[in-house]
N, C-alpha and C positions, 0 to 999 in steps of 0.2 A: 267571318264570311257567312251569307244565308244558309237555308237548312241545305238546299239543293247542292249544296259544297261538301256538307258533311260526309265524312267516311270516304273521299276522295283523295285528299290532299298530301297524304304518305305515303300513296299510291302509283310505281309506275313514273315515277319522274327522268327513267332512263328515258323512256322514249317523247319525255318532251320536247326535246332541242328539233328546231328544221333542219333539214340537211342543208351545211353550209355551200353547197351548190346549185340550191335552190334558185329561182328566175323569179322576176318579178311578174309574169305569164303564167307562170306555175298556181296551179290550184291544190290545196292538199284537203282531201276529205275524208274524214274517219268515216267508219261505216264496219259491221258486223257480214257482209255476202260475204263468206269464204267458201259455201258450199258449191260443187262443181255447176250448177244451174246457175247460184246465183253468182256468181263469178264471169260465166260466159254472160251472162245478161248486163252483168254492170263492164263488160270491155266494151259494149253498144256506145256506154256514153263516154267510157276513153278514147276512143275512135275517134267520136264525134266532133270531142274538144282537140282533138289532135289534128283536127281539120280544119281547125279554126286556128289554129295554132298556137293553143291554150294546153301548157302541159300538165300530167295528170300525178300528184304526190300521193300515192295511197297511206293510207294509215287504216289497216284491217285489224278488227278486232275479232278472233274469232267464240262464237258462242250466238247458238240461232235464238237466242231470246233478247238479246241485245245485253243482257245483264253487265258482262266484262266492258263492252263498248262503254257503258255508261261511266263503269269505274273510273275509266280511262278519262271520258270526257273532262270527267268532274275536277281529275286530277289538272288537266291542262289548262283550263278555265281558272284555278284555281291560282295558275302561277303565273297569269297574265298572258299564255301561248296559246288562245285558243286556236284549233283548225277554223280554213275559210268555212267550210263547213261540215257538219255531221247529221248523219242518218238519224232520223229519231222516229218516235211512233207520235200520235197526235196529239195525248197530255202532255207526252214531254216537251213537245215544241210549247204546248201551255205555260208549263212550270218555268222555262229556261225563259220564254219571253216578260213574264212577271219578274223575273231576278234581272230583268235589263240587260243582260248576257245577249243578243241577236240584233244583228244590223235592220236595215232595213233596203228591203229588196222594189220597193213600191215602182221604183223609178223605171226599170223594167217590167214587172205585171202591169201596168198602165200604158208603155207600150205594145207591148203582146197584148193585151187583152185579153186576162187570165180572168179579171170576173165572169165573163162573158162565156167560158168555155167551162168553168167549174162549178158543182155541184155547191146548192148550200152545205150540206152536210161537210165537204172537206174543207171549202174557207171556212167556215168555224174557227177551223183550226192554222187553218194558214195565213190569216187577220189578225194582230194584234194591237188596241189603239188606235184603229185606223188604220194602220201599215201592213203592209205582207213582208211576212218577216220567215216563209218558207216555200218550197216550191214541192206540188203531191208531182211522187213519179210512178205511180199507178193506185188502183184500188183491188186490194185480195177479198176473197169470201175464205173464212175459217172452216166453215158448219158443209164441207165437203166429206161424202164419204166414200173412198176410192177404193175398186175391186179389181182384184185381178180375176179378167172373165174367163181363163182356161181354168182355173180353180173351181169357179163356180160354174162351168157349163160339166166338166168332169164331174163333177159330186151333182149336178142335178140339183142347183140350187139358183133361186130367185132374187135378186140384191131387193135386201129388207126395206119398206119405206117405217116402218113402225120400226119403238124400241122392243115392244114385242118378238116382232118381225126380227127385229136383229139377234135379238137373246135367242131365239130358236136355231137362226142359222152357224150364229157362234159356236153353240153347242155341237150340232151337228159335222162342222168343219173338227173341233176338239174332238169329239169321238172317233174321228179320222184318222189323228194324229197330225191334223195340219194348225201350226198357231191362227187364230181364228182372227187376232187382230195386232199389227205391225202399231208396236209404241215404244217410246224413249221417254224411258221415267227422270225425268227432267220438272221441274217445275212449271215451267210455260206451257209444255204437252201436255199436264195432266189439266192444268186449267183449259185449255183449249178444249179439250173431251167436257170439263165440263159447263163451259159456255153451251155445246153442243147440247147438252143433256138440260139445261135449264130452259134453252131457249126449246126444244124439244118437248120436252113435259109441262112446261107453264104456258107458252107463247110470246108473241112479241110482247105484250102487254104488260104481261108477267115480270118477264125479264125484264127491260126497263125500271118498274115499279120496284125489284130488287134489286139487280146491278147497279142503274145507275143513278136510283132514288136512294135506294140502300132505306129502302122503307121496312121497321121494324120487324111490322108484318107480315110481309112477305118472305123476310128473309127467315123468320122464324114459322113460318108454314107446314100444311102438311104436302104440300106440294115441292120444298123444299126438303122435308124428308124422305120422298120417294124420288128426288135426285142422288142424293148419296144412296137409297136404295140401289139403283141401278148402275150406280159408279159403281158400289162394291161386288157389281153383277160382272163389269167391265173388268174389273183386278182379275177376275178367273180368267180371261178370254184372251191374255198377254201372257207373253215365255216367259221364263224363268230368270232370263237373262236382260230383262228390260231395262235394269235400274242404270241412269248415265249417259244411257244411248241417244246419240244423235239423230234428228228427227229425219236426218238424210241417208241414213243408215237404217233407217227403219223401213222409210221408200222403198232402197234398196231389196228389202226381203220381202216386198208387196213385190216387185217388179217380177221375181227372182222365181218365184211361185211358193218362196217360203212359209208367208202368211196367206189369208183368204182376202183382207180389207185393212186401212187405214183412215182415221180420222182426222184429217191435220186439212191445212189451207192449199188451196191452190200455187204455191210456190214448189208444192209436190210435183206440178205437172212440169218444171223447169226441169227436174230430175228425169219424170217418165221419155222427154222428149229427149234431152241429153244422153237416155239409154237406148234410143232408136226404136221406142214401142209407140203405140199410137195411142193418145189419149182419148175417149170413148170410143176406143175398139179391145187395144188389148186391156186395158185399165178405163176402167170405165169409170165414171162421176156424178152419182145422185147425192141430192144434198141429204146431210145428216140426217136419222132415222126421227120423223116426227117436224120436221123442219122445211120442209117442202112449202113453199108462199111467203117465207120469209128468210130475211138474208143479213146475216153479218157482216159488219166490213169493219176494214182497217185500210190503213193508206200510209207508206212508206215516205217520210217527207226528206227534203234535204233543208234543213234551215242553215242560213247563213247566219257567221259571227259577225262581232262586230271586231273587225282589223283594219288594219291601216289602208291610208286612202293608196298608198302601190300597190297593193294585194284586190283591194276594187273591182276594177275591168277582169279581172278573171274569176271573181265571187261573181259578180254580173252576168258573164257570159254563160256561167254554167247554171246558170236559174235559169237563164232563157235558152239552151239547152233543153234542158230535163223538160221545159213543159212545150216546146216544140212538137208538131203535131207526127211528125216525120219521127222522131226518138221517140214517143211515148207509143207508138206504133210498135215498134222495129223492139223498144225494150220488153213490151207486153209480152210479145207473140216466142220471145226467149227464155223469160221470166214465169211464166205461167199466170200471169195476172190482166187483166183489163186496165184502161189507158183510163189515168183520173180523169182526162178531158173528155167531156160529152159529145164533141161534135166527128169522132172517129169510128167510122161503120166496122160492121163484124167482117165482113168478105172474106178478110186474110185468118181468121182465126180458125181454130180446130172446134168441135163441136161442143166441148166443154168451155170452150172460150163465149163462143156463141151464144150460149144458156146466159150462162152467169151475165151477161152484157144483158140479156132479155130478163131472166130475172132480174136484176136492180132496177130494172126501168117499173117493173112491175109491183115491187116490193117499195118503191118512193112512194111510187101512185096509192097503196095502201096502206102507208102508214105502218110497213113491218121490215122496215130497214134499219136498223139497231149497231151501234156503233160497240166493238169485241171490249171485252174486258181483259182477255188473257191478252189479247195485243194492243194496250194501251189505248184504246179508243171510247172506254168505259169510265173510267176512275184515274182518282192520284196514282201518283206512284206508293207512297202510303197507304192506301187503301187496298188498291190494288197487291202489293206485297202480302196484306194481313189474309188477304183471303187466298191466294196462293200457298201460304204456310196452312192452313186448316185444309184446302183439298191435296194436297199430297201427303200432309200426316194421315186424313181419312186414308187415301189410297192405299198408303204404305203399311198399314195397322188393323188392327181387329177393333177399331172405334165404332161403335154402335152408332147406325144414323143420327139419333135424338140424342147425341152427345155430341156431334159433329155439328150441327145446326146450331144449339145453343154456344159451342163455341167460335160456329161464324158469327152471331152474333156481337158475342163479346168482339172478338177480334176488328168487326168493323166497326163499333161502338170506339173502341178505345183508338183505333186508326185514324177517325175523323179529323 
């Protein structure tokens, strides 16, 4: 079997079987939402199809970085059972489309009229050969950095737009005794800080030319070493108790007044709204410190497998589903995310919905809209991995920057 199989295949084969009471209407789609945000925002599109009278087989994986989902895929894909379809990020719908693994959805996006309503930057990825072989069911910004505003109006403190700016006030919340910043020492959180921190200190420019040029030179810069400068600036400004923690649990102690800020994506705000606080009011949302006029994205896709022609009309209906202008509305404004579809105004959204919708329009138009690395919208899965294992050893360690650098190097050298 291809690489994209590997380390799957031993994996998890209890839960390959359908349940033998499955319908031929029944849809079954793996997917990692199991956190209480993302859970209430994916019953949107159980409803949906439940209205159509299309039933809904879940197969959740839980793990907010998709990692165990993937295991799982690979395993079921492997034994010839794959789901009508699964949540993926937008290399992976790449990789899985290159291994011939994904149906083709074409025959619905040509009725809907899905070129017509989506961004180049996400068919990219939901094109393959010609064919639309997935459906985007919103677009997130990463490079958010959320405040709880009675912390900081209490302490007399200004939300940082500089890394500066934030190193000062991190400090000052810690001499407080308040954790200064809500993180889940996980591997995709600590990348995601430092997506934040590259695209931050270099620019869009920058970024690109290292992420996802993976240009020698950049990556070996001094600019590059005054990001792990400020990541190991970041390891003070997190409790004690980080390492494991879930990125919704980390929310949690933003919402809580536990902590002062968090840096994670806008699916945070699925969370803040779920806890009945108000997004730019009591949790507030400026982009990442240094990152202001440019913007990250990622985009949740559901790609279709390829199964048999009974399973069909309900792989069908729930593409045309998901990108229905009515559900991508209704799942955004639950979800904490913006609707991949361009032709959906802000009216209904919160103020931080609002930005972010203004910013990407703004950040297309100037060329500083840059597809995430920590969320698969950067690199392979391979590459992507090599550099995830060097930012969390940095994090986790007393690794001097200019030891951390050269071993990004190597690491994406030999990833390639």
């Amino acid at each position: 079997m291809n690489k994209i199989l590997a380390g799957g295949m031993t994996t998890l084969f209890a839960a390959m079987a359908l349940s033998s009471s499955a319908l031929a209407s029944d849809v079954e789609v793996l997917h990692w939402w199991t956190a209480g945000g993302e859970a209430a925002a994916l019953n949107v599109l159980k409803e949906d199809l439940k209205s159509k009278d299309i039933g809904w087989q879940d197969m959740p994986v839980a793990g907010g970085g998709g990692e165990a989902a993937s295991t799982t895929l690979k395993a079921r894909v492997a034994a010839g059972n794959p789901p009508a379809a699964a949540q993926l990020l937008g290399m992976a719908v790449r990789e899985w489309a290159a291994e011939g693994a994904l149906g083709d959805l074409s025959e619905v996006a040509k009725k809907d009229n899905w070129d017509a309503v989506l961004p180049g930057s996400v068919k990219q990825f939901a094109i393959n050969d010609g064919k639309w072989v997935a459906a985007p069911v919103e677009i997130h910004r990463p490079n958010w950095l959320w405040i709880n505003a009675k912390v900081f109006k209490d302490n007399g403190l200004t939300p940082p737009k500089t890394w500066e700016e934030f190193n000062s006030v991190a400090q000052k919340l810690k001499d407080k005794g308040i954790t200064p910043l809500a993180h889940g020492g996980q591997p995709w959180q600590d990348a995601t800080v430092f997506d934040d921190v590259v695209l931050g200190l270099g620019g869009a420019d920058f970024y690109r030319k290292a992420i996802h040029e993976l240009d020698p030179e950049a990556l070996g810069s001094d600019t590059m070493t005054k990001v792990f400068d400020q990541m190991r600036v970041i390891r003070g400004f997190v409790d004690d108790n980080f390492s494991g923690r879930d990125w919704n649990l980390a929310t949690a102690m933003l919402i809580k007044g536990e902590a002062g800020m968090q840096l994670m994506g806008d699916w945070a705000k699925g969370e803040i709204v779920r806890a009945k606080v108000v997004p730019g009011e009591d949790i507030l949302c400026v982009p990442a410190p240094d990152t202001e006029g440019s913007f990250l994205w990622i985009a949740d896709f559901f790609a279709g497998y390829d199964v048999s022609d009974e399973k069909r009309p309900a792989q069908l209906q729930l593409a045309s589903s998901i990108m229905s202008k009515d559900f991508q509305e209704a799942f955004s404004l639950v979800k904490g995310s913006i609707p991949a579809r361009t032709d959906i105004g802000p009216d209904k959204f919160d103020a931080c919905g609002k930005r972010s919708m203004k910013d990407i329009a703004e950040a297309d138009k100037n060329n500083t809209l840059v597809g995430s690395l920590a969320h698969g919208t950067a690199q392979t899965s391979s590459v992507q991995r090599a550099i995830f294992d060097v930012v969390t050893q940095h994090f986790n360690s007393d690794m001097p920057s200019e030891v951390a650098v050269a071993a990004l190097q190597n690491a994406v050298e030999a990833a390639k």
